[in-house]
N, C-alpha and C positions, 0 to 999 in steps of 0.2 A: 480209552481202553481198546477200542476198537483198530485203532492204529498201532497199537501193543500186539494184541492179536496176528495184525497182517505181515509181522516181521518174526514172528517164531518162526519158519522155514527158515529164516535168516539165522537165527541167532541157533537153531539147534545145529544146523550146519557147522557152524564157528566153533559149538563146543566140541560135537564129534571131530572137524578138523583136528582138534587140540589133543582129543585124546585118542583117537585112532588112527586116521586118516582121511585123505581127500576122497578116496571113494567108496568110503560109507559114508562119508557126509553129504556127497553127491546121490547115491540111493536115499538117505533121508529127507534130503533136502524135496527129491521128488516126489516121493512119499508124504510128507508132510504138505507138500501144495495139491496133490492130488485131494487128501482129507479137508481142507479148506477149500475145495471147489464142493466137493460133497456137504459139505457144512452145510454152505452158501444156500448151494439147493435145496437140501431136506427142512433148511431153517425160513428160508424166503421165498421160495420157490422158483427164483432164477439166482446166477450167478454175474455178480461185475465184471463186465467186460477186462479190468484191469488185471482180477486175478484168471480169466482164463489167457490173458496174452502172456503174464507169469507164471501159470501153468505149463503153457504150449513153449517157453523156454525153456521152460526147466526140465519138462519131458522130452524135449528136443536134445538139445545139449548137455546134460544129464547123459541121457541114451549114450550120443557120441564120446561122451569122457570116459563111460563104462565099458561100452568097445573096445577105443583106441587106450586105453592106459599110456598114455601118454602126457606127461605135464605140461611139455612145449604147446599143446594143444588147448589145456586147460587152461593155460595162461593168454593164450592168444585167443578166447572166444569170449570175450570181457572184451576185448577190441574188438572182433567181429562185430559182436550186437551192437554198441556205440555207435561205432562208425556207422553200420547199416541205418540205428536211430536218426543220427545226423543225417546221412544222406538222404532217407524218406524225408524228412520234413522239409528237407533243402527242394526234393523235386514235385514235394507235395505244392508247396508254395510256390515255385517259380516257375515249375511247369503243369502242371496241375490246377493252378492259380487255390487252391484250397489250404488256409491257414488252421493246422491240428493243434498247434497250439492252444487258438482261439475257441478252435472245436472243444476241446477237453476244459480250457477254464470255464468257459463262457456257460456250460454246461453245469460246471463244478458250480459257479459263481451264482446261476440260477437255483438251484435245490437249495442253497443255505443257505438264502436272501428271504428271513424272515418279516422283512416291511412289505414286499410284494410292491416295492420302488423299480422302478424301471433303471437295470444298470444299461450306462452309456459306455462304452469304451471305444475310443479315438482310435481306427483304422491302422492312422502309424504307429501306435503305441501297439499293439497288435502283430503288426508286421517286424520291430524290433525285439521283443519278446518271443518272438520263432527266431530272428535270429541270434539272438541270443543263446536259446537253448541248441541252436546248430551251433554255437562255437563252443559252449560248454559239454554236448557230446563228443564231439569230436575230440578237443583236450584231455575228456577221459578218456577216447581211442588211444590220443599218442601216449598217452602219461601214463595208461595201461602197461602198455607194450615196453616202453621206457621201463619200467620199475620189474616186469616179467624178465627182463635179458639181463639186468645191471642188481638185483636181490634177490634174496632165497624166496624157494616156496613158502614158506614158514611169514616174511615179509609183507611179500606180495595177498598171502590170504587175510593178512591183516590189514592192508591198504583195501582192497577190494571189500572189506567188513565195513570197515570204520573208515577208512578215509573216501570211499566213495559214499555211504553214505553221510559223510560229513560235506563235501562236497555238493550233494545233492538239498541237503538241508538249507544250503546256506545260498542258492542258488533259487530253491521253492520262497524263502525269503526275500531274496532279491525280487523275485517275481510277485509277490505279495504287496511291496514297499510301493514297485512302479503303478498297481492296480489302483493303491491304497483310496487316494483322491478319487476315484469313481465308484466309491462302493457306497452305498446308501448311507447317512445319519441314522442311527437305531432311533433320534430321538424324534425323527419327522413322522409322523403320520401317514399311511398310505393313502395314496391319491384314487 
């Protein structure tokens, strides 16, 4: 439910697209993450880190699509963000020597590791899984911008609804499958 929850900005978006336009869906879409950061707060008393970086994009970018009324724009800041995604993790990792990926599962993988087993996860496996999701950003950068210049608006808001997050689905699974072998037996006992 809770993952239901954190895609309504998504999904009221996609219906205002349908039946108005791209920039009331874009004012909703803001609007409706701002109220989900407010949620967060009043309900827990902090806010996840993940919805204020989805916040601070959507208020960001958002803002700029409201300005510029421009599509060329809107269509090309789906690349923007990708590629930027890609490129931090690329120079988080190789120059930075700091693995975000690792940071984020490792983190994820701790809170809902209900045996209180110690998970192990193999370094390269680690450093494959960033690169991974660097070649799986970036492929949305080109494959963005590819589908922005060559289909309509109407297309493209549908690719970016549903096929990126079809993409993105199928990728958190991928990443899931590789992990799978290091994640505790539910049937073992804590040590």
């Amino acid at each position: 439910m809770h993952a239901l929850i954190e895609y309504i900005p998504l999904i009221l978006f996609f219906a205002v697209f349908k039946l108005v336009d791209i920039y009331w869906a874009t004012g909703l879409l803001m609007a409706t993450t701002l109220i989900q950061v407010a949620y967060s707060y009043f309900k827990h008393g902090k806010v996840p880190t993940r919805q204020w970086i989805f916040f601070g994009i959507a208020a960001v970018f958002g803002t700029l699509t409201l300005v510029f009324h421009d599509e060329q724009y809107i269509k090309w800041k789906a690349t923007i963000i990708y590629a930027g995604l890609s490129l931090t993790l690329l120079v988080s990792r190789y120059v930075l020597n700091k693995n975000l990926v690792k940071k984020a599962l490792s983190s994820i993988l701790e809170n809902t590791n209900d045996s209180k087993q110690e998970i192990t996860v193999p370094e390269p496996l680690w450093n494959k899984l960033n690169l991974m999701w660097v070649a799986i950003t970036a492929g949305i950068a080109v494959l963005n911008i590819y589908i922005a210049y060559n289909f309509s608006l109407d297309f493209w808001v549908n690719f970016k609804v549903f096929g990126l997050m079809g993409i993105t689905f199928v990728s958190i699974f991928a990443t899931i499958i590789a992990l799978y072998k290091y994640l505790p037996d539910e049937e073992e006992p804590a040590k």
